[in-house]
N, C-alpha and C positions, 0 to 999 in steps of 0.2 A: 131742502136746498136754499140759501143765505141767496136773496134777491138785493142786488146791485140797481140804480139806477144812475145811468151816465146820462149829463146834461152837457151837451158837447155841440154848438153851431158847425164844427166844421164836421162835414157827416164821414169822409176819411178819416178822420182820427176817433172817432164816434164809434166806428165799423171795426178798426181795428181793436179798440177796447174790448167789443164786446166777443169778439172773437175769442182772443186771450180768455177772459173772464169764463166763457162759459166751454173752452177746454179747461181750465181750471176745476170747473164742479157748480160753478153759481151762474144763477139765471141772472141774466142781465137784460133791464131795458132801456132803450135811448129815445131821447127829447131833445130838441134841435134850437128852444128856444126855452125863453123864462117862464113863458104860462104855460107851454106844455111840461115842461119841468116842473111846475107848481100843480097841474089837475095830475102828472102820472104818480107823483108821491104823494097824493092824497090817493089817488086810486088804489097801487101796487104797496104801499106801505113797507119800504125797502128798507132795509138790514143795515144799506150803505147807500151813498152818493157820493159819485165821483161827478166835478162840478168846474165847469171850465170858469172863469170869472169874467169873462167879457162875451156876453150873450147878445140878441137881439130883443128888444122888449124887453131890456131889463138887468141888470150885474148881477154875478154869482152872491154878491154879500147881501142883496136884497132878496135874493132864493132865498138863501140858505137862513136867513132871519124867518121869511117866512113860513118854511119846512118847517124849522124850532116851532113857531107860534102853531100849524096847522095840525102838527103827528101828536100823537099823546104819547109816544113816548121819546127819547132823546133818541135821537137817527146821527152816526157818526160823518161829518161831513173831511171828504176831500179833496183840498183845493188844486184844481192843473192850470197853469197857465204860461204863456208865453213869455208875458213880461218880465223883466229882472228888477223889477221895482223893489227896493226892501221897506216900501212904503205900505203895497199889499201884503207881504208876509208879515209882517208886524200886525196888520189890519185880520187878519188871516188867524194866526194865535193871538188876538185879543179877542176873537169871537170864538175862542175856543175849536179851531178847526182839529180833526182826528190825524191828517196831514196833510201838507203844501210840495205839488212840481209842481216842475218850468220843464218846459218843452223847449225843447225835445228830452223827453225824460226816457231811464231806462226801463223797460218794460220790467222784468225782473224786477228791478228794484221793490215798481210800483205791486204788482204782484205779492211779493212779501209784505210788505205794508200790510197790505188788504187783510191779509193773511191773518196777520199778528191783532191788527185792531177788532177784527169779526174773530178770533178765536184763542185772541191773547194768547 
């Protein structure tokens, strides 16, 4: 089973992630914040991250930099967010993210994605 880790402050939309996810098939865990985002994906060593970018203690592009430096191997990162900034998506696929919403995104959508990137 393809382990998910959602790093999501708002714990409703967190909640509902992982519900989807793991009627989907994939275990999913959730982190409410950047350091517990940084010890659960050291700990669980997740398949994937789905990664909000405005966290507490910390922005998603400094997670996700430091997931790269901490996994030994490449962990597909991605990005959800609120803002319609095309400043982060640019910032987004310059860090090579696996993909970028904006919320309110479609769950399907987001679901295929998942899908496509964990099982091409």
């Amino acid at each position: 089973m393809k382990k998910i880790l959602i790093i999501e402050d708002d714990a409703r939309v967190a909640q509902a992630l992982s519900v989807r996810l793991k009627s989907a098939g994939y275990r999913a865990n959730t982190a409410y914040d950047a350091a517990t985002g940084l010890m659960q994906a050291k700990k669980i060593q997740p398949d994937l991250v789905l990664l909000d970018i405005n966290l507490p203690a910390g922005d998603g592009f400094m997670v996700a930099e430091r997931i790269m430096e901490q996994l030994e191997t490449m962990v597909p990162i991605v990005f959800i967010t609120a803002s319609k900034s095309a400043e982060l998506l640019q910032r987004a696929k310059d860090m090579g993210a696996a993909g970028y919403f904006e919320k309110p995104y479609d769950a399907k959508e987001l679901l295929d994605a998942i899908e496509e990137i964990l099982n091409g």
